[in-house]
LORO-531280 format. One record per residue: residue in one letter; x, y, z of N, C-alpha, C in turn. Coordinates in steps of 0.02 Angstrom, whole numbers, plus 50000, padded with zeros to 5 digits. Each point is the difference from the previous one (the first is absolute). Layout:
N
AXYZXYZXYZ
...
This chain:
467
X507124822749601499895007250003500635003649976
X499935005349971500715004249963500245003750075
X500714997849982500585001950041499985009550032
X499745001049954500195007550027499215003150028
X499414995249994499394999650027500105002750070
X500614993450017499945002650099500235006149991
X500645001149952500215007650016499545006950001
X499784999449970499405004250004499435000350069
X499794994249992499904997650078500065004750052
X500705000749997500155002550052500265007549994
X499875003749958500045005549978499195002550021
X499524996649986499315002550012499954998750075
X500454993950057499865002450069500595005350020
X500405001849958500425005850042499325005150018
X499495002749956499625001750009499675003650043
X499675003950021499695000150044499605008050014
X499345000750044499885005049975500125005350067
X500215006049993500345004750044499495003950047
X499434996650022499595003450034500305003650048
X499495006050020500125005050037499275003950023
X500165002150063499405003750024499855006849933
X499274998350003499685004049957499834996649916
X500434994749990500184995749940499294996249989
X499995003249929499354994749986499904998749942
X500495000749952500064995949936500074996649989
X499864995349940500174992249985500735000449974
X500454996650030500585001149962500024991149973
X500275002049931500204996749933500664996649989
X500445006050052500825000049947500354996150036
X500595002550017500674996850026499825006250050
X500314996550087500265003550038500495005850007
X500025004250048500715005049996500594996950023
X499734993050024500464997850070500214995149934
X500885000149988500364994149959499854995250070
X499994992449929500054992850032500364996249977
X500114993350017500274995849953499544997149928
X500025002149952499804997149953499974996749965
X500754996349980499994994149978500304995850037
X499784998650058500404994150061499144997150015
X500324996150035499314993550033500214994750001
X500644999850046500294992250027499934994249947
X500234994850017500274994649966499554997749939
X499365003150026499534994849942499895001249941
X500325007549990500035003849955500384997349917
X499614996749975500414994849937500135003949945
X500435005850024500475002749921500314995749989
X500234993849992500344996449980499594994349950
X499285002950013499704994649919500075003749943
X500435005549983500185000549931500635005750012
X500314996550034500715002750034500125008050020
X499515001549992500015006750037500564997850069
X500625005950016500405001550050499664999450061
X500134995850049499485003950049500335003850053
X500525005149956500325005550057499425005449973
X499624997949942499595006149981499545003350088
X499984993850022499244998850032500475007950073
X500455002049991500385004150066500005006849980
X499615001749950499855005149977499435004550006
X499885002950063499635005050006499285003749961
X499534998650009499375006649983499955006450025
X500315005549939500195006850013499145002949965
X499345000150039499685002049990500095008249958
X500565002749995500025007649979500394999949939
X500414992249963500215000749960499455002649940
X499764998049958499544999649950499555005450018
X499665001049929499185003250005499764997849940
X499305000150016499564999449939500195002149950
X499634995449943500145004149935500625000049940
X500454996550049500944998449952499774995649948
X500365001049948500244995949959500574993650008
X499884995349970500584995050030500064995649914
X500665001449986500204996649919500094993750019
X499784995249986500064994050027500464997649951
X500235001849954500794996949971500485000850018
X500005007350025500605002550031500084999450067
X499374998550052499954999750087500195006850005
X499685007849962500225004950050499215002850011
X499955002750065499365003450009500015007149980
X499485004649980500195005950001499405005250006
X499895005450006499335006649995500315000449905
X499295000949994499915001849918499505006949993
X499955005649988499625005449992499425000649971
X499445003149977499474999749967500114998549920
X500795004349984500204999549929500284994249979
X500024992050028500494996350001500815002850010
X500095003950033500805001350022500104996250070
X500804998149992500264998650084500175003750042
X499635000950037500685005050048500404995450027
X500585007149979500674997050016500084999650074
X500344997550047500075000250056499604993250024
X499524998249970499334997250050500224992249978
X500544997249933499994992949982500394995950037
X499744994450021500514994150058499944993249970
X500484999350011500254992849983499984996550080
X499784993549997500024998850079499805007050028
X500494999350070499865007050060500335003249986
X500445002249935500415006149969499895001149951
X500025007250000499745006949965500724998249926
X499574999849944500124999349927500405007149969
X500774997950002500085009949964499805000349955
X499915008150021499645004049921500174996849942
X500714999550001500484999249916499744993649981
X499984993550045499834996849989499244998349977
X499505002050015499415000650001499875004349901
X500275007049992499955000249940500424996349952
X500294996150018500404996749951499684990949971
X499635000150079499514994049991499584999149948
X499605005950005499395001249992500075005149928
X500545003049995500295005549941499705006249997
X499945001650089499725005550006499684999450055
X499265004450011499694999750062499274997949973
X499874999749937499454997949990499684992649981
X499574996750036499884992749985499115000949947
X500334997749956499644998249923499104997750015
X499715000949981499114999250032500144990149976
X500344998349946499914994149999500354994850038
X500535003350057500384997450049499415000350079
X499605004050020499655002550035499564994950019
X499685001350060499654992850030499265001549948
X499424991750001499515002849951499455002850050
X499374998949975499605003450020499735000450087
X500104993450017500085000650073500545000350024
X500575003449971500614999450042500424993250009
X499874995049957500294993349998500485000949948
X500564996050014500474998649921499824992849972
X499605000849937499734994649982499935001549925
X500154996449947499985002049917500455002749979
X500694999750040500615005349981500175006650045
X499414999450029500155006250048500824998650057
X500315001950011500414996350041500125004250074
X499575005050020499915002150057499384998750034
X499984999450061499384998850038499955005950044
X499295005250030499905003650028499694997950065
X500225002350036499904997450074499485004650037
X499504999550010499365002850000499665001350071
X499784992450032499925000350062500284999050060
X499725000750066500364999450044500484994050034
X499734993149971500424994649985500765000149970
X499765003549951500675002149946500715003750072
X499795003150051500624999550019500514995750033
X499594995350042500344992050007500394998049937
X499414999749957500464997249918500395002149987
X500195006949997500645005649968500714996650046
X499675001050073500494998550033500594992050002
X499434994049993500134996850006500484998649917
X499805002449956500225000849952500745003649992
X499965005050028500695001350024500425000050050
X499814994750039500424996950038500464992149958
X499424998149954500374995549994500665001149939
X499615005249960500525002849961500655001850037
X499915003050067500475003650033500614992450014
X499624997150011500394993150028500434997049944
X499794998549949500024998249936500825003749980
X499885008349993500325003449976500894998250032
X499755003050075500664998350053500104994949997
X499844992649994500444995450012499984996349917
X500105004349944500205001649914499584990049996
X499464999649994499754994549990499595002149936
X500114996349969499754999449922499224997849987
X499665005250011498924996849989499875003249945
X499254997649992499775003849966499415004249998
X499865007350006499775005250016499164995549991
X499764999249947499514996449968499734996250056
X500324995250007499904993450051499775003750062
X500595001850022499665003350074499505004850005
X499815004249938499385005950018499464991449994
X499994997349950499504993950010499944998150051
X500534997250041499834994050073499645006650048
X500205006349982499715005550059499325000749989
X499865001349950499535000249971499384993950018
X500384994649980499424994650027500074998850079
X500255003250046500024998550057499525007050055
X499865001649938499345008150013499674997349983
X499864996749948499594994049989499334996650039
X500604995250029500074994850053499915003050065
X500175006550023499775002350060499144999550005
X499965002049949499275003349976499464994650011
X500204996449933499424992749999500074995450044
X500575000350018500234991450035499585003050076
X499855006650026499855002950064500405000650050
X500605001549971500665000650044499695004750054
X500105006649951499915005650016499425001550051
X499404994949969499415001650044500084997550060
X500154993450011500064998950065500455002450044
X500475002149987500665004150043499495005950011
X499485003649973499805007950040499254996150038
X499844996049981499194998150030500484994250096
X500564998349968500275000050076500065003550051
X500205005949968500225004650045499845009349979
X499275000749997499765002749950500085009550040
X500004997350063500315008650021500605000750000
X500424995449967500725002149987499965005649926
X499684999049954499885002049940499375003949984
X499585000450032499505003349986499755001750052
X499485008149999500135004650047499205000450022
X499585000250036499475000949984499775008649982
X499605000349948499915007449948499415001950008
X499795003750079499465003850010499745004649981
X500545003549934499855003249953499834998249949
X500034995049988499934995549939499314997650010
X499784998450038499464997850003499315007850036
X500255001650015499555010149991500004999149945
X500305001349956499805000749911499724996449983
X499904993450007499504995649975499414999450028
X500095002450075499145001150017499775006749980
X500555005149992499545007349960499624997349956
X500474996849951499894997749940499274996949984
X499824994050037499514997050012499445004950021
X500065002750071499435004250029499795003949935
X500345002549945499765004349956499934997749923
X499594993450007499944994749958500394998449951
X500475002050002500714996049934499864993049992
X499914999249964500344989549982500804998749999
X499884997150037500764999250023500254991349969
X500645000449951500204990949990500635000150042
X500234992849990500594997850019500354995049954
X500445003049926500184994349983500954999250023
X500104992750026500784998950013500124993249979
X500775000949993500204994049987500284995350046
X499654999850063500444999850059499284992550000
X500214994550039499384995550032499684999850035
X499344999450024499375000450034500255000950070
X500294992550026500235001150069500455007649999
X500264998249983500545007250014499795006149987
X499485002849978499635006749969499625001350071
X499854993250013499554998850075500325001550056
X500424996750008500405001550053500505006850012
X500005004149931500415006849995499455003150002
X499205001549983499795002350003499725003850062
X499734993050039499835001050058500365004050057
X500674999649958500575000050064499915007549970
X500105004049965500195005149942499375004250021
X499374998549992499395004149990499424997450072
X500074995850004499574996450039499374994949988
X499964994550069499634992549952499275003749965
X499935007450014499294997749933500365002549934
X500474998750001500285003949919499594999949962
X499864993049993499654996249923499175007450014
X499765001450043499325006050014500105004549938
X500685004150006500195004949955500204998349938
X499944995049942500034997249976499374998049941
X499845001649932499484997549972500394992349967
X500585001649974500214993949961500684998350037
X500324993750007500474999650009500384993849986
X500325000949959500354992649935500824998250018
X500144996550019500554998950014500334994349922
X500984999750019500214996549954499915001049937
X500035007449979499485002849933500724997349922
X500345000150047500754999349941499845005849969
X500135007150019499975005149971500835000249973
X500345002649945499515004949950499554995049952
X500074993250012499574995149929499095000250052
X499905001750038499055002750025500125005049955
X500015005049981500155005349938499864998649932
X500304995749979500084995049914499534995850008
X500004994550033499924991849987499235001850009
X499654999649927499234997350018499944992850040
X500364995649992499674992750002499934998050067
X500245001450028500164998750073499335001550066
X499494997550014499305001050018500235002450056
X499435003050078500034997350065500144993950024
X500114999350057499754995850057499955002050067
X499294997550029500015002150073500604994850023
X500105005050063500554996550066499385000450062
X499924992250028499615004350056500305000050063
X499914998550036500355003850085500444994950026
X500094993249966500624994750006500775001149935
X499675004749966500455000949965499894995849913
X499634994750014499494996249955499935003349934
X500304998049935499675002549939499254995649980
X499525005850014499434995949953499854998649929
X499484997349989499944999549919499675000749964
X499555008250031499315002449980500235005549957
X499514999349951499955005249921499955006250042
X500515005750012499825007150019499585004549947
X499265003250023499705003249971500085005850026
X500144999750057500075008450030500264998550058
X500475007950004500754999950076499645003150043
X499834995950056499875002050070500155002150049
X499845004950038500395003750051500064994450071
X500705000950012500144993550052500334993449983
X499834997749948500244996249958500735001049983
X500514993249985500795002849963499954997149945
X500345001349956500064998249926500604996649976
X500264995649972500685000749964499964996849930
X500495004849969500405000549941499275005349967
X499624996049930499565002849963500495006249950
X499615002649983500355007349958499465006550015
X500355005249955499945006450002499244999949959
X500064997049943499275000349969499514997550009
X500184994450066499094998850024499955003850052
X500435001750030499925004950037499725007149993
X500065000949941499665007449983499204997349981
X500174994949974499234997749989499524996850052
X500434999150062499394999750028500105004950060
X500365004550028499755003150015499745010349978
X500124998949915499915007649976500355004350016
X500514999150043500595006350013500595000549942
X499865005549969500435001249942500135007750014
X500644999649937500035005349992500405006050058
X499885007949990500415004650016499844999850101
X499294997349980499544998950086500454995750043
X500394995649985500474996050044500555001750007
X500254999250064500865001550031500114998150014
X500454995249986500534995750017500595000650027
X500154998750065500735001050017500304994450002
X500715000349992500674993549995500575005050008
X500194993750010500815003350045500554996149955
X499764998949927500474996249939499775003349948
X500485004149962499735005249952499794993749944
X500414995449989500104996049936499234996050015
X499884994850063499394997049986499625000950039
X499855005650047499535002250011499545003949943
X500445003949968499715010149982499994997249928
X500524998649966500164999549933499464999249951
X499704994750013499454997349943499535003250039
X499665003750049499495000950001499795006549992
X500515003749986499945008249976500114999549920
X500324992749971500205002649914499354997549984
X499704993550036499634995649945499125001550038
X500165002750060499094999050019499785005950038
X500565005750010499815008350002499715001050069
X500414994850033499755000150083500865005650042
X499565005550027500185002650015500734998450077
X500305000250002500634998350042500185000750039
X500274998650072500525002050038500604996950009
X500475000350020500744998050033500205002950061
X500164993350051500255000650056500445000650008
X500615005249988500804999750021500225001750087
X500184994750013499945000950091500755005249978
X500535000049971500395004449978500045005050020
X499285004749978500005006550006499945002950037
X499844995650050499925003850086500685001549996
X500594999250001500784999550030500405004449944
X499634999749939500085003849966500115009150002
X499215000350030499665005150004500345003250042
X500144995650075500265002850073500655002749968
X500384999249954500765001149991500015006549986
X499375000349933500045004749955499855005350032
X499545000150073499825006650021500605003250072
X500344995349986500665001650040500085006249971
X500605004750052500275005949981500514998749958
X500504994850018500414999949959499944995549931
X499365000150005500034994049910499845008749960
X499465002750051499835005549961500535007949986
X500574998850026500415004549993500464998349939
X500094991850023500524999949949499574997649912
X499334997849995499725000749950499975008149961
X499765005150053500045007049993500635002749968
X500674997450007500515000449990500434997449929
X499584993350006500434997849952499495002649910
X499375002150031499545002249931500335007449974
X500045000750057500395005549981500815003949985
X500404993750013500474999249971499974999149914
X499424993049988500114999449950499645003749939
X499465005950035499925005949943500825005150008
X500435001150042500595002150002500324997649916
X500184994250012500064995249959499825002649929
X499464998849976499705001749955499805006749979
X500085003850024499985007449991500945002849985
X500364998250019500695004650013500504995349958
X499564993349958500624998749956500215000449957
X499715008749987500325004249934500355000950003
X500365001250051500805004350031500304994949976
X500555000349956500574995649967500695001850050
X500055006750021500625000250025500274994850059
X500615001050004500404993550036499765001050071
X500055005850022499835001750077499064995050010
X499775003649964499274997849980499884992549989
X500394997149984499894990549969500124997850063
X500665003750023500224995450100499455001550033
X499865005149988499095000250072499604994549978
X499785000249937499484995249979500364994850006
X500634996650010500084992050005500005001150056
X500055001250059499925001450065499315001050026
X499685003049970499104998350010499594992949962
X500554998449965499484993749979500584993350050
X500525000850019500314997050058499574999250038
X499605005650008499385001650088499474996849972
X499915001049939499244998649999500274991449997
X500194996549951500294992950026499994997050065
X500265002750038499964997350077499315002450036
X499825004749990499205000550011499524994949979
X499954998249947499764996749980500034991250028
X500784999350017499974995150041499535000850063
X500245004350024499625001850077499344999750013
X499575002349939499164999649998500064991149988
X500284996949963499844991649997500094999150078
X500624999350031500264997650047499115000350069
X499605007149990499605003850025499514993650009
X499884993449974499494996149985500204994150016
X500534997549924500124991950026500775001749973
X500874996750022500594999650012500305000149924
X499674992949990500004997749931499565001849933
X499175001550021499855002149935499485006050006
X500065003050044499735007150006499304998350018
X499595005849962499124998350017499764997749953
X499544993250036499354997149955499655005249914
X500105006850015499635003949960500385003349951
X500585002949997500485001549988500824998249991
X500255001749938500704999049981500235007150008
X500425000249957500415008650039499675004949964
X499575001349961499655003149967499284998949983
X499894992649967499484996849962499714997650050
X499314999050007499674995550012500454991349998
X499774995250048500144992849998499524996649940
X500064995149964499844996749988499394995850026
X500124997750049499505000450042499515005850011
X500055005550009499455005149988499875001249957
X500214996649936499805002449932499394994749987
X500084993350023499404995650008499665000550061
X500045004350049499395000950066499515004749957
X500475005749978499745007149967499244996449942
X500374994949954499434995349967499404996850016
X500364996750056499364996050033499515001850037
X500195003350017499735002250091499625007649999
X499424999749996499765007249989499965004050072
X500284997150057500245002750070500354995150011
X500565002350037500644994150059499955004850075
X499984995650058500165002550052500444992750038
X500045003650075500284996150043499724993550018
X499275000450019499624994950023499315002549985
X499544995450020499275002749983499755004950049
X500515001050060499685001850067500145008749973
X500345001549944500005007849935499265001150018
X499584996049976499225000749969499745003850082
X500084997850060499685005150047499925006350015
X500585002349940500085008250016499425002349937
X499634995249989499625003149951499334997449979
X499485005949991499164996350002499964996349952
X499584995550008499784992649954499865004049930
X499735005950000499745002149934500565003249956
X500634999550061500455006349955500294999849925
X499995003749973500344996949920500775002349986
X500324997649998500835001149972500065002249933
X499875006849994500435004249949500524997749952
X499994999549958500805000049962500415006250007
X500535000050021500505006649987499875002749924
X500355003250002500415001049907500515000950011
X500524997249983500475000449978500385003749958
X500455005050017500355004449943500434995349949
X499925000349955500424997949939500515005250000
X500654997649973500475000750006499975011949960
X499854997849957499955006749961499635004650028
X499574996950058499605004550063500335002150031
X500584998850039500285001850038500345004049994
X500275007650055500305004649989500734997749990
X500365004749974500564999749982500525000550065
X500304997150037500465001750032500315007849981
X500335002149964500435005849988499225004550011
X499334999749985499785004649996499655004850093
X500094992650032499995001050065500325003950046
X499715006650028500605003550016500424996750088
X500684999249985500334996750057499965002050054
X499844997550065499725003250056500874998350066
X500574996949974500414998250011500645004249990
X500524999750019500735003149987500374995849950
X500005001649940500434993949978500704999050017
X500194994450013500594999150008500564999049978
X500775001950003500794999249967499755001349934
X499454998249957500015002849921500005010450013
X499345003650039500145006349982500815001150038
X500164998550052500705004150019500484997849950
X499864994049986500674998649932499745004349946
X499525003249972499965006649957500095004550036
X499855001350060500195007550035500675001149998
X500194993549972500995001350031500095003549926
């Protein structure tokens, strides 16, 4: 088994899920509560491909990372990339320290990373790409563990290579996965990690009572879909349910014609009967996307799909088969709570309006006039820290860079023809309801700052003309 397999290991039992009275979501992620993450006593064999094993005394900071980073796997630095391919500055780490600016444009010869440097279409570095995009909720174990070992690496000046280790990490996400690391550590101890979601399961009996066809495709195995389910929704899950396919190897259920059904029946048993048609009650595994449409006629704009993986959930099934979308960002709950704070909303209020200040008054050439304006863009600078700081320490919010859109929202914005928190969104709203598209102002729509009349005192610029 690969050496850094256990490490991981034990990054997925720091784990755990934070129930609380009133709590009834499925939680996915990493705990609030840090654990040990890469420790697990003696048996722990970083030493079959000499991995340190002082690595293993290194902490799971559930709050380091967020979704969505970029990580150059030549260089080992992680970083937020914007909708435009830009870096923000501030957000790049090497190991557990923050990359200076100077350094960072001098890397890179600037702030912008090249579309042919950029992860490919699912966010993998593969064909030359030499960054990988870190997508789901797994990905923050990985980030971490990733820069811990860099961190280790760095401080005690040991000579690796960047390459090698995103690989052994890489296959040890792997190896959690298939080998059933992972599965059996939560089906042990399955109210450590998962919550039971009495909301979650209201939506699926609305859903049902008001005849929806309801599927289930995952890549997760029979037992374990079974045993989360039950625990998750309750033992008649499979009731609410017309199809339900496990082990789909999504995103290739998407592509791969060749790949048929097979029933699983209630031992877990693959049979070896020709599927003519998917039965309600019944589990499925592997098959594809195109017998699936063919045998059961659900195509098209009529289906909604939710996933909580923009890349292989959403991707191919909004470009190539016009099935309408959702995305689960558990994110945005914590998001949201920040944003409707007083003080996110004062100092957002503040700093927008600093920076039409900004942009309006830097006609004034005189000397008195240039010191205010480097002194307001001083403010707006540290403001700008302050709204990141508002979210996550290190790389601000899931949605946002200091201006632009994330990168990450530039592919939710694609995929996903709605994103919410959880499905338990859908209760605040009738089975028939239809979701509007906004419109969106384009840029040349929008009023002009200067033409807006200021409802404010401006500040040190008029008294430095009054003087």
């Amino acid at each position: 088994m690969h050496p850094l397999t256990y490490l991981l290991y034990f990054h997925l039992r720091s784990r755990s899920c934070p129930c609380h009275h009133g709590s009834s979501e499925k939680l996915t992620g990493p705990s609030e509560a840090a654990g040990p993450a890469i420790t697990g006593g003696e048996e722990c064999p970083v030493w079959w491909l000499r991995y340190p094993v002082e690595i293993r005394k290194y902490e799971y900071d559930p709050n380091f990372a967020i979704r969505g980073l970029h990580y150059d796997v030549q260089r080992a630095v992680l970083m937020k990339i914007d909708a435009f391919h830009y870096i923000q500055l501030g957000t790049v780490y090497r190991g557990l320290s923050v990359v200076p600016d100077e350094e960072v444009i001098e890397m890179y010869e600037g702030s912008h990373v090249p579309l042919e440097q950029m992860s490919d279409f699912y966010g993998k570095s593969s064909h030359g790409n030499t960054m990988k995009q870190f997508m789901d909720i797994f990905s923050l174990p990985e980030m971490s563990l990733l820069s811990c070992v860099n961190e280790y690496f760095l401080k005690n000046n040991i000579d690796y290579e960047p390459v090698h280790l995103y690989k052994d990490v890489k296959d040890s996400i792997r190896d959690v996965h298939i080998k059933g690391i992972m599965y059996s550590a939560i089906e042990a101890d399955i109210e450590k990690y998962i919550c039971y979601a009495e909301q979650t399961r209201a939506v699926l009996a609305k859903l049902a009572d008001h005849g929806k066809k309801m599927f289930l495709i995952t890549n997760s195995p029979s037992s374990f879909v079974n045993k989360g389910m039950k625990y998750i929704v309750g033992k008649d899950w499979r009731d609410l349910f017309d199809v339900v396919i496990v082990q789909a190897e999504k995103p290739n259920f998407f592509n791969d014609k060749r790949r048929p059904f097979r029933k699983v029946n209630e031992k877990g048993v693959l049979l070896w009967d020709k599927i003519h048609k998917l039965q309600k009650g019944q589990i499925y595994k592997q098959g594809n996307l195109y017998e699936f449409l063919k045998l059961t006629g659900w195509r098209g704009s009529k289906v909604l799909y939710f996933g909580d993986h923009i890349y292989s959930d959403l991707a191919d099934l909004t470009l190539k088969h016009g099935w309408r979308t959702g995305a689960i960002i558990p994110e945005l709950r914590s998001e949201l709570r920040i944003m409707n704070t007083e003080q996110y909303i004062q100092t957002m209020t503040w700093l927008q309006t600093l920076t039409g200040l900004l942009e309006q008054m830097q006609v004034h050439r005189d000397a008195e006039s240039q010191l205010v304006l480097q002194e307001w863009k001083k403010e707006r600078k540290e403001m700008r820290e302050m709204t990141k700081n508002f979210f996550n320490t290190q790389f601000g919010s899931l949605f946002r860079t200091d201006q632009n859109p994330t990168y990450f929202l530039r592919r939710l914005s694609r995929f996903a023809d709605i994103y919410m928190a959880s499905l338990s969104c859908l209760l605040n709203y009738d089975v028939s309801h239809t979701f509007y598209p906004r419109r969106t102002p384009l840029q040349h729509e929008l009023p002009a700052w200067s033409d807006r009349a200021p409802t404010f005192r401006l500040p040190l610029l008029q008294e430095a003309h009054a003087k």
